[in-house]
DRENDO-891545 format. One line per 4 residues: their letters; for each residue x, y, z of N, C-alpha, C, O. Coordinates in steps of 0.02 Angstrom, whole numbers. Layout:
<atoms>
a = X/Y/Z/X/Y/Z/X/Y/Z/X/Y/Z; ...;
</atoms>
This chain:
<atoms>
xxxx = -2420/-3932/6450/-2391/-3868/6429/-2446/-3816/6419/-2496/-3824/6385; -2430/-3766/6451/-2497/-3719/6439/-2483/-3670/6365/-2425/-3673/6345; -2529/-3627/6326/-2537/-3597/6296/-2494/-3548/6282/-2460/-3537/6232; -2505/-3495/6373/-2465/-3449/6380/-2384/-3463/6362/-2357/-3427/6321;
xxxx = -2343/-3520/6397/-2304/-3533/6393/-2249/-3551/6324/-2189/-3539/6318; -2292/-3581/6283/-2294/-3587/6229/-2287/-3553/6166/-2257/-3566/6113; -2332/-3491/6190/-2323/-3426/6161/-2269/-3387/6174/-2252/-3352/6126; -2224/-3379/6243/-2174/-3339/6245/-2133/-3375/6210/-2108/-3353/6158;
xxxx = -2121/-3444/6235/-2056/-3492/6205/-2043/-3455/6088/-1994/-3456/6051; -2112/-3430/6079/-2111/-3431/6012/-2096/-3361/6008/-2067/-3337/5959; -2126/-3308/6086/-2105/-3230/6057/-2035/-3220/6063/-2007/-3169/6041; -1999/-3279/6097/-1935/-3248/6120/-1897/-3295/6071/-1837/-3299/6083;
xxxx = -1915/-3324/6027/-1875/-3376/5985/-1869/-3297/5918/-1820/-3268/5894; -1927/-3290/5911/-1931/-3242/5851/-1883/-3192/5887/-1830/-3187/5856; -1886/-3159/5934/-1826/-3120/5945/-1774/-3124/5948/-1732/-3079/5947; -1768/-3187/5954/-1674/-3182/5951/-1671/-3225/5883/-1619/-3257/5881;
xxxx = -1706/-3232/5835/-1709/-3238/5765/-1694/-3155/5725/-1653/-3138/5683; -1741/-3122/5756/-1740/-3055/5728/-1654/-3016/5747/-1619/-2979/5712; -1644/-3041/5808/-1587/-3008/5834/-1522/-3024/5775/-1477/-2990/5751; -1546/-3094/5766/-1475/-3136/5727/-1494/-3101/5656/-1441/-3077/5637;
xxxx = -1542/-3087/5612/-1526/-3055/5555/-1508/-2969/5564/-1478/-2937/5520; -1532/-2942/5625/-1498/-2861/5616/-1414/-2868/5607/-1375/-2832/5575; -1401/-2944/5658/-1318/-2932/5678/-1288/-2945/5611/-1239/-2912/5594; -1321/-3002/5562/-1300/-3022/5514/-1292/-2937/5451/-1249/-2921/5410;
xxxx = -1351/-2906/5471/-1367/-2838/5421/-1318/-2794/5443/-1305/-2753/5399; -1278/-2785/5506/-1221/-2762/5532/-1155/-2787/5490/-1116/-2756/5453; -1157/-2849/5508/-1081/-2855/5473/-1110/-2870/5388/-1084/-2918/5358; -1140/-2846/5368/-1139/-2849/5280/-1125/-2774/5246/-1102/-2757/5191;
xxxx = -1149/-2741/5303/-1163/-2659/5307/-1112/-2620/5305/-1091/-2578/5265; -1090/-2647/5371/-1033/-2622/5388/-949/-2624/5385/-900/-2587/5393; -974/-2715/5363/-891/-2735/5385/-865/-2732/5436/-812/-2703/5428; -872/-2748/5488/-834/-2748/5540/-790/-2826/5554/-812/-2881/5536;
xxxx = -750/-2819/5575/-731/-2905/5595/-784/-2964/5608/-837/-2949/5637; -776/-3011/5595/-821/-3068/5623/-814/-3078/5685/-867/-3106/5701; -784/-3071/5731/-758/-3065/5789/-821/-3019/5847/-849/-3036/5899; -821/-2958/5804/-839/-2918/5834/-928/-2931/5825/-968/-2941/5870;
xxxx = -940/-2926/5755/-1020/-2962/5775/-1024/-3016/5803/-1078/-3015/5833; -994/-3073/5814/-994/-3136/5851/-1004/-3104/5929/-1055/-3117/5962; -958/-3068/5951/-954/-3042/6020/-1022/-3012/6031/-1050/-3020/6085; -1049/-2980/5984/-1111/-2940/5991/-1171/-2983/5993/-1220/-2984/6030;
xxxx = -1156/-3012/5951/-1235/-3084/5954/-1227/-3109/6028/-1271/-3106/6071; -1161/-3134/6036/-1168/-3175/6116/-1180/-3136/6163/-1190/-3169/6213; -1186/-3073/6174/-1191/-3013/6224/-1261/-3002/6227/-1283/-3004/6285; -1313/-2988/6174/-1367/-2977/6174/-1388/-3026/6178/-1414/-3032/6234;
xxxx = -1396/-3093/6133/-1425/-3138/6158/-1413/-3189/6222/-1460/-3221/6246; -1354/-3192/6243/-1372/-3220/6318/-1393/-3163/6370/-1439/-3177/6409; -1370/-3114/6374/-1421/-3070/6399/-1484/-3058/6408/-1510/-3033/6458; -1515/-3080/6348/-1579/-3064/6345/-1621/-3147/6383/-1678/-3146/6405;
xxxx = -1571/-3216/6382/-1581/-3250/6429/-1589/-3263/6503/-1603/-3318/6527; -1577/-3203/6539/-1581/-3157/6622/-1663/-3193/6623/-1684/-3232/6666; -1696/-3169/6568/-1776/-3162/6594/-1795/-3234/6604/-1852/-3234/6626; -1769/-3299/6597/-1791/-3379/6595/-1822/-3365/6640/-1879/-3343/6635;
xxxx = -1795/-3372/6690/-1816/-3383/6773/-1890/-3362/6793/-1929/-3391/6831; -1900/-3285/6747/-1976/-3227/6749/-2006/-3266/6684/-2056/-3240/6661; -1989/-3305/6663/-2031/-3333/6584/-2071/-3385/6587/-2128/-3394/6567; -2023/-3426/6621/-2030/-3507/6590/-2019/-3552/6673/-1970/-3562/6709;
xxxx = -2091/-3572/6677/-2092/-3627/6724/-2065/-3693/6726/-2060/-3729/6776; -2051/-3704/6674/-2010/-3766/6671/-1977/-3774/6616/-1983/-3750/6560; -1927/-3823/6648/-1844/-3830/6590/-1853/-3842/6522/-1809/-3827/6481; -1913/-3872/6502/-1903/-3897/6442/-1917/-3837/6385/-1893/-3828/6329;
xxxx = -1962/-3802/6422/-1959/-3724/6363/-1879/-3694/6330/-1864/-3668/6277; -1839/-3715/6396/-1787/-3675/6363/-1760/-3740/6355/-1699/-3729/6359; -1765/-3784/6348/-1726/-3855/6330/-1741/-3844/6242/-1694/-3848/6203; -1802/-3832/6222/-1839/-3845/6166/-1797/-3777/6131/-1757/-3789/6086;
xxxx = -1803/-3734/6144/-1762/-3642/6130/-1673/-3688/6116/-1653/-3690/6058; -1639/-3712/6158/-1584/-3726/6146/-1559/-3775/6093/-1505/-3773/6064; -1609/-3820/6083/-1592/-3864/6037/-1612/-3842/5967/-1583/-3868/5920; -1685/-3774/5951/-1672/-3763/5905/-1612/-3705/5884/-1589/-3700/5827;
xxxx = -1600/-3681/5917/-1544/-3620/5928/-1474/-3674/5889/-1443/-3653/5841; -1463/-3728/5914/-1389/-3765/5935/-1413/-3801/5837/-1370/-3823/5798; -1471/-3796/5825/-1475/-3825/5746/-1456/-3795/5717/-1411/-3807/5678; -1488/-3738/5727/-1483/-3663/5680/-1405/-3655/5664/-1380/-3655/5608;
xxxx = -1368/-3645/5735/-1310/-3618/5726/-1264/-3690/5683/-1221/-3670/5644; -1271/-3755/5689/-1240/-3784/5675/-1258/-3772/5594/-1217/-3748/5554; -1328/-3792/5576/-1348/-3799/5506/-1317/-3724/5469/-1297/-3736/5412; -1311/-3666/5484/-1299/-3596/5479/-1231/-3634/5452/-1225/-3637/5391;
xxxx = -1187/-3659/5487/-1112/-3669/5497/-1100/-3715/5422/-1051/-3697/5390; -1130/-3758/5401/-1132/-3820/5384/-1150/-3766/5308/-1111/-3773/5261; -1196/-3725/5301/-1222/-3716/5233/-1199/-3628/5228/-1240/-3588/5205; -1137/-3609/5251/-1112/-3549/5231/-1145/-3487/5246/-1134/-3434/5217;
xxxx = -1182/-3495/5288/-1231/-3417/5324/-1227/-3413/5387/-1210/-3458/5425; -1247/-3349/5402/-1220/-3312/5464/-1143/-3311/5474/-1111/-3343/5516; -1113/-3261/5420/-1075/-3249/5416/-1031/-3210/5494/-983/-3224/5530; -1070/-3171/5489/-1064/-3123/5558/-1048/-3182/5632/-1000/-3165/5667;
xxxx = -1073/-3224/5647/-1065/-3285/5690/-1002/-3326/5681/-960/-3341/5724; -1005/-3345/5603/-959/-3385/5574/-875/-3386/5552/-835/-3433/5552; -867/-3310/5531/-833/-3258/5499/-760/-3248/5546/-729/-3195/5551; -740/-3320/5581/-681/-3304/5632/-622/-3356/5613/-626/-3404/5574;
xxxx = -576/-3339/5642/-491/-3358/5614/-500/-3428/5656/-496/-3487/5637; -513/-3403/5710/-495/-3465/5751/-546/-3533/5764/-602/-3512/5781; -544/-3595/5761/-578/-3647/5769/-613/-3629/5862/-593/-3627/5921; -676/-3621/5821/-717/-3626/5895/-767/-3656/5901/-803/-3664/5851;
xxxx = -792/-3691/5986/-851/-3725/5979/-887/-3697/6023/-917/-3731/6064; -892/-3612/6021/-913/-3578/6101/-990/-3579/6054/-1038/-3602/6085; -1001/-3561/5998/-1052/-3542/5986/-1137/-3599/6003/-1191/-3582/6028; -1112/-3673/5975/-1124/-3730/6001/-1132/-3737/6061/-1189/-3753/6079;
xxxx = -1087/-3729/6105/-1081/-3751/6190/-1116/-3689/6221/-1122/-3686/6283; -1141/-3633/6176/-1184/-3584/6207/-1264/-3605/6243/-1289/-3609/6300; -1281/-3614/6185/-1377/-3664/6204/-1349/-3705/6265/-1366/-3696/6323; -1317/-3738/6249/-1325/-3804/6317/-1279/-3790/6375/-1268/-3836/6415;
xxxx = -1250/-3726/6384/-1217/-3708/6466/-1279/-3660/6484/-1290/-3641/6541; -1313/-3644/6434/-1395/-3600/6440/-1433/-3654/6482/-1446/-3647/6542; -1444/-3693/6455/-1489/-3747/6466/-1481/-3776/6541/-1521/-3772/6587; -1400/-3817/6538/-1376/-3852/6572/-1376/-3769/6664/-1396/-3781/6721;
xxxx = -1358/-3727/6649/-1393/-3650/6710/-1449/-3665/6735/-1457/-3675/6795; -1485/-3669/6701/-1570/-3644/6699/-1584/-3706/6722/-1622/-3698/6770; -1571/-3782/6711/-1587/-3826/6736/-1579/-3836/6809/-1625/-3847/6849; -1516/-3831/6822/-1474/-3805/6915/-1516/-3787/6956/-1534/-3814/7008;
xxxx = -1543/-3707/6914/-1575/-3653/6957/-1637/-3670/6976/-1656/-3661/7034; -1680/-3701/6918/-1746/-3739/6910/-1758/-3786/6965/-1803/-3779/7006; -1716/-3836/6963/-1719/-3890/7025/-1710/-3870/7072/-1751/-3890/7113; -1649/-3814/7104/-1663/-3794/7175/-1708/-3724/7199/-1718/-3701/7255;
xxxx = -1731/-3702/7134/-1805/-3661/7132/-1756/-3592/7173/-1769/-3571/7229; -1704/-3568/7133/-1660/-3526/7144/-1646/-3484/7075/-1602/-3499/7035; -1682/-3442/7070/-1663/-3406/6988/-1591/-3368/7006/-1554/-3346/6962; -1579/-3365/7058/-1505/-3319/7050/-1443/-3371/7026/-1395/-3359/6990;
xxxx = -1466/-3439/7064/-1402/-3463/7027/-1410/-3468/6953/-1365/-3504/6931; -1449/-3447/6905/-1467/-3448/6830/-1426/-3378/6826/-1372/-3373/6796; -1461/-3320/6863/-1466/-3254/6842/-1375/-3216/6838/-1357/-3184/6790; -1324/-3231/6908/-1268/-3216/6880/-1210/-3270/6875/-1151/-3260/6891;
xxxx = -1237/-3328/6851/-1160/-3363/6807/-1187/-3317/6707/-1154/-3282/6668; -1247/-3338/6706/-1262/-3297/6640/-1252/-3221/6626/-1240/-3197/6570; -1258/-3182/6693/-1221/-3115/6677/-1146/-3117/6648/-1122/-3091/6597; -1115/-3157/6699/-1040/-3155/6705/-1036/-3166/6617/-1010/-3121/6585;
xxxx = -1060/-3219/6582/-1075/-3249/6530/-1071/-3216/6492/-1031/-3227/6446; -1108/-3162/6492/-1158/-3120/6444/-1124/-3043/6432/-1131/-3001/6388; -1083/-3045/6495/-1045/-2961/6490/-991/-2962/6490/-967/-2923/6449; -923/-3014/6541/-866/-3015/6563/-833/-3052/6494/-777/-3036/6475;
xxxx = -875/-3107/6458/-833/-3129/6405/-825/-3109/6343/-774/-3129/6315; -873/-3064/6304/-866/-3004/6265/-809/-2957/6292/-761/-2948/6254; -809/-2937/6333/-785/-2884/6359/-692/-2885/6349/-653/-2844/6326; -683/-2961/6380/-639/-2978/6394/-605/-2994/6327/-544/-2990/6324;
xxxx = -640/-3012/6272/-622/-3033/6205/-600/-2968/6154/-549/-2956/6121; -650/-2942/6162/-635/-2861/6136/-563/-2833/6167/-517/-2822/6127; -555/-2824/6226/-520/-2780/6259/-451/-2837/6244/-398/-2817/6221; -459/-2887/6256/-387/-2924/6227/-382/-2914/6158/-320/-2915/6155;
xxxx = -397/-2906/6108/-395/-2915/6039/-357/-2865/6001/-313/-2863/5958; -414/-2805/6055/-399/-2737/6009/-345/-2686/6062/-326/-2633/6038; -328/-2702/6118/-290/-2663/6142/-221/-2693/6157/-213/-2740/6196; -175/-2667/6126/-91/-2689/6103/-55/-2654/6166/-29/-2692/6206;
xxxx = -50/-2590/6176/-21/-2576/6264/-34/-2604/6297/-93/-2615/6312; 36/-2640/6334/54/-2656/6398/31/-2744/6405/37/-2778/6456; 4/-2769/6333/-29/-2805/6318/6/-2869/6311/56/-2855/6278; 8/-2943/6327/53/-2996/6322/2/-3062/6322/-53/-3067/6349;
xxxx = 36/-3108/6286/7/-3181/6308/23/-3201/6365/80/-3187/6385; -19/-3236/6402/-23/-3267/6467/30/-3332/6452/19/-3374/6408; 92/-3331/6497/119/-3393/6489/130/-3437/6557/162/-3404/6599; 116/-3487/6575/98/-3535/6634/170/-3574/6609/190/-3587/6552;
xxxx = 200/-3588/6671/300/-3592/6642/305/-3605/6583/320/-3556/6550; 298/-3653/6552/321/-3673/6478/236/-3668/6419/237/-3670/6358; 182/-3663/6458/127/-3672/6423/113/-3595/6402/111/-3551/6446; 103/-3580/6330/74/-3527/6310/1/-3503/6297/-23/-3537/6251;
xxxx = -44/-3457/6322/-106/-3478/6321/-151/-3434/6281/-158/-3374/6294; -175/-3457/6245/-198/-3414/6190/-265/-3344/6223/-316/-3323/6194; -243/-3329/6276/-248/-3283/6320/-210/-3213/6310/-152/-3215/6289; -236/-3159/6322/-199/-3089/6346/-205/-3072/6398/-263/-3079/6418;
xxxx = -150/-3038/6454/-163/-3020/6526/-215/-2966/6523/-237/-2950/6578; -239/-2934/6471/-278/-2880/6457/-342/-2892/6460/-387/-2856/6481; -344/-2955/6434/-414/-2984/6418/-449/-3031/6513/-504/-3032/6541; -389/-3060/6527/-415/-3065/6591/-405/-3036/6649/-437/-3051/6700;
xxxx = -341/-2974/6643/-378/-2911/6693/-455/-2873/6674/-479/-2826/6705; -479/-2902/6625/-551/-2857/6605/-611/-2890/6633/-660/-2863/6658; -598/-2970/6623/-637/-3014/6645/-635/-3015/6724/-685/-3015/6759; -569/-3015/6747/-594/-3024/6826/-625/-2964/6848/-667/-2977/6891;
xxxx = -621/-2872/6831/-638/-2849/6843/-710/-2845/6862/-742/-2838/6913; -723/-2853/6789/-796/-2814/6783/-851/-2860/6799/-908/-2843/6813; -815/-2954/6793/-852/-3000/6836/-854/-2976/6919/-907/-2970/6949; -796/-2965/6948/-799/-2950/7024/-875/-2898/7038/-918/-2909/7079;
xxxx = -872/-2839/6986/-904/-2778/7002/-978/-2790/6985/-1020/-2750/7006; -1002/-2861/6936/-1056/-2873/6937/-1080/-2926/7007/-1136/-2936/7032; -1039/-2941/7018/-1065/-3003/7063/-1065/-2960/7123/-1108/-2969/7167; -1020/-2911/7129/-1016/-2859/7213/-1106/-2829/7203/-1146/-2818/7249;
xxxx = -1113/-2824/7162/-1186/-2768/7138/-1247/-2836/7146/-1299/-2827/7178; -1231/-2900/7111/-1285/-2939/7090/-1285/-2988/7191/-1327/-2994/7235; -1245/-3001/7187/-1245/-3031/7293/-1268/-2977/7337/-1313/-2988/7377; -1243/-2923/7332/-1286/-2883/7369/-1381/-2868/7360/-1426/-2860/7402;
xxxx = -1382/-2870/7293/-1454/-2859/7308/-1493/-2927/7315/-1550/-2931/7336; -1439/-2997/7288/-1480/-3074/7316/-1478/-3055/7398/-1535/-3050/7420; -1427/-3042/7446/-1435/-3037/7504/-1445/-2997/7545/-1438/-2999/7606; -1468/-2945/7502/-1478/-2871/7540/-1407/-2854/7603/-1419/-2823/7655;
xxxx = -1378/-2866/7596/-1303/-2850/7649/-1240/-2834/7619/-1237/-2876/7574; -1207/-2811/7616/-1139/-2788/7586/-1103/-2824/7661/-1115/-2790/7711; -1083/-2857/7669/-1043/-2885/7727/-990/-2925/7682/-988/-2937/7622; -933/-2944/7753/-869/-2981/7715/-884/-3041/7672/-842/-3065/7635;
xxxx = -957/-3070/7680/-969/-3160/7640/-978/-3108/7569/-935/-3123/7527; -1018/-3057/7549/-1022/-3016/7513/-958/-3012/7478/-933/-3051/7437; -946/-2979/7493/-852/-2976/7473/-811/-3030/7440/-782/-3021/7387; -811/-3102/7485/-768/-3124/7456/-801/-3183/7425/-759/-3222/7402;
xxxx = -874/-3207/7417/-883/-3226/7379/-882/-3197/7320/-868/-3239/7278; -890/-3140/7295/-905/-3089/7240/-820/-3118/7208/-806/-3143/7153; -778/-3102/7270/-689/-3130/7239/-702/-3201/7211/-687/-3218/7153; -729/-3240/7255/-745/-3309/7214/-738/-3318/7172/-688/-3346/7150;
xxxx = -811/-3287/7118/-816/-3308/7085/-780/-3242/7036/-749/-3274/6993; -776/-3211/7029/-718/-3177/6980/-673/-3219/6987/-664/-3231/6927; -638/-3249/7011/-586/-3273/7022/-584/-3347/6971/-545/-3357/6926; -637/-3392/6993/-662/-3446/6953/-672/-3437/6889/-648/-3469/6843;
xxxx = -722/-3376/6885/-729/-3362/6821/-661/-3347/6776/-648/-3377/6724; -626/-3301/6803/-558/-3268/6765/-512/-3359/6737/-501/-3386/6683; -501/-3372/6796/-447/-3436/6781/-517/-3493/6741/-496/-3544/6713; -558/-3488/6740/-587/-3537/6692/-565/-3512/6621/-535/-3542/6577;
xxxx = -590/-3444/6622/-595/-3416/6534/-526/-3418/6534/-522/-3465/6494; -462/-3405/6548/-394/-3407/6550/-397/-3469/6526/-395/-3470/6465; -401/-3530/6557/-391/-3609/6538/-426/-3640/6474/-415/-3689/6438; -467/-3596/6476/-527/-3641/6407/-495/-3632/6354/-450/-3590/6356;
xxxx = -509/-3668/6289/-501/-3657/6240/-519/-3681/6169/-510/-3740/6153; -540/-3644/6132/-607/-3668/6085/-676/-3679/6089/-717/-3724/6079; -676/-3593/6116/-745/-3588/6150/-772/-3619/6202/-826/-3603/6227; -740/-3662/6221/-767/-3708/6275/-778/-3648/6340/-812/-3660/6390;
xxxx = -755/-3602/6331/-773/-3560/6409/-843/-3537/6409/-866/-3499/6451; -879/-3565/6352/-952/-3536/6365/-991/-3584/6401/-1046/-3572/6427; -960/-3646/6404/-972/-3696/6448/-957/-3690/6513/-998/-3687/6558; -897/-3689/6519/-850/-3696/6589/-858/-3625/6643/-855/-3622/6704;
xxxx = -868/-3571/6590/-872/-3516/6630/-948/-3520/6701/-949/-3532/6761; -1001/-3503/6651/-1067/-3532/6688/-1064/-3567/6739/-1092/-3552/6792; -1014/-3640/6722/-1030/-3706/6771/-983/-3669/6830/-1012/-3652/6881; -904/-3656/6821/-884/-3629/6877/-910/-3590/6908/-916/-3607/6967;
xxxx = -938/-3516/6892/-964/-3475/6955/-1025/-3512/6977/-1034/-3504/7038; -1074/-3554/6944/-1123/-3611/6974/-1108/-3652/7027/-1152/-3672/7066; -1031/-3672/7033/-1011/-3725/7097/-990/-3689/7126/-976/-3716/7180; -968/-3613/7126/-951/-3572/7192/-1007/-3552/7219/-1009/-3544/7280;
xxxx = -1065/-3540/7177/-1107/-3510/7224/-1161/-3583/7260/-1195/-3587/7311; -1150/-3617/7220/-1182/-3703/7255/-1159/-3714/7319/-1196/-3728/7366; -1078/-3705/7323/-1046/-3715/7358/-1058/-3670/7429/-1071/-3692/7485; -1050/-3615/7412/-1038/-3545/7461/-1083/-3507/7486/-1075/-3472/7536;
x = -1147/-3512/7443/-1195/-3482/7454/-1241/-3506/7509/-1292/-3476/7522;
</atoms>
């Protein structure tokens, strides 16, 4: 393990340490829903996970980042802090299954020495499922639970017309500049994986789409690419 390496693994640990007490100084501050700082922690900090690929030569840096991350949040859980993370109605295990669909990316991409397959299942990750959570939650027009014939899904059509969108419009933007071409493979892989992505986060439940989301647009583009 070199020095250098060593040293980021610790500048970027302290940052998304630092990140987690502003969000925490947010919802004490402010009051906002738990919901909504939860959405905000997962937005910035897997986001700010894009850079693995430009960081870290090998898996175990961010292997070592995930497992203390996956303590934190559990021990956090276990002894009544991080409220802002914690602070939600519904039984979830997205926060948990975050580090290790991180991990379990970055590992994929690592072995076939491909940072894009890291770079957009973690966008999709990082922007479309905030997005999609917010926009289902807080917007009541035109707004319904997803029902599959008799199965009700703790889904809004609002929340995954938001998700397939704005996944489609990152992946049309993020394939074009992996392949420099806007052509029809362009196109409808970009549908792909919106598509995978949308009906994954639709199906999941109890956070589990922070898992499942990642891995699906990962086997379309394994697949297709």
């Amino acid at each position: 393990m070199s020095s250098h390496q060593i040293g980021l693994t610790l500048v970027f640990l302290i940052a998304i340490l630092l990140l987690l007490i502003f969000n925490e100084m947010v919802y004490r501050r402010l009051h906002p829903k738990g919901e909504i700082t939860r959405k905000l922690a997962h937005f910035l900090a897997t986001l700010s996970t894009v850079t693995f690929p430009f960081l870290f030569d090998h898996h175990l840096y961010v292997l070592v980042l995930a497992v203390i991350f996956f303590a934190l949040l559990f021990l956090s859980r276990k002894t009544r802090h991080l409220k802002s993370i914690h602070d939600i109605e519904r039984k979830s295990l997205g926060s948990y299954l975050l580090p290790l669909a991180i991990y379990l990316t970055f590992l994929v991409s690592h072995i076939l020495g491909n940072p894009f397959l890291f770079i957009l299942p973690i966008l999709i990750l990082a922007i479309c499922d905030p997005v999609a959570g917010i926009l289902g939650m807080n917007l009541m027009v035109y707004n319904h639970q997803i029902r599959i014939f008799k199965w009700k899904l703790n889904k809004t059509s609002t929340g995954s017309i938001a998700f397939f969108v704005s996944s489609f419009i990152i992946s049309i933007i993020a394939l074009y500049f992996y392949r420099m071409s806007f052509d029809p493979k362009t196109f409808w892989v970009a549908l792909l994986v919106a598509s995978a992505g949308t009906l994954t986060e639709m199906l999941s439940w109890k956070g589990t789409d922070n898992l499942f989301i990642p891995m699906s647009v990962l086997l379309v583009l394994l697949i297709f690419l």
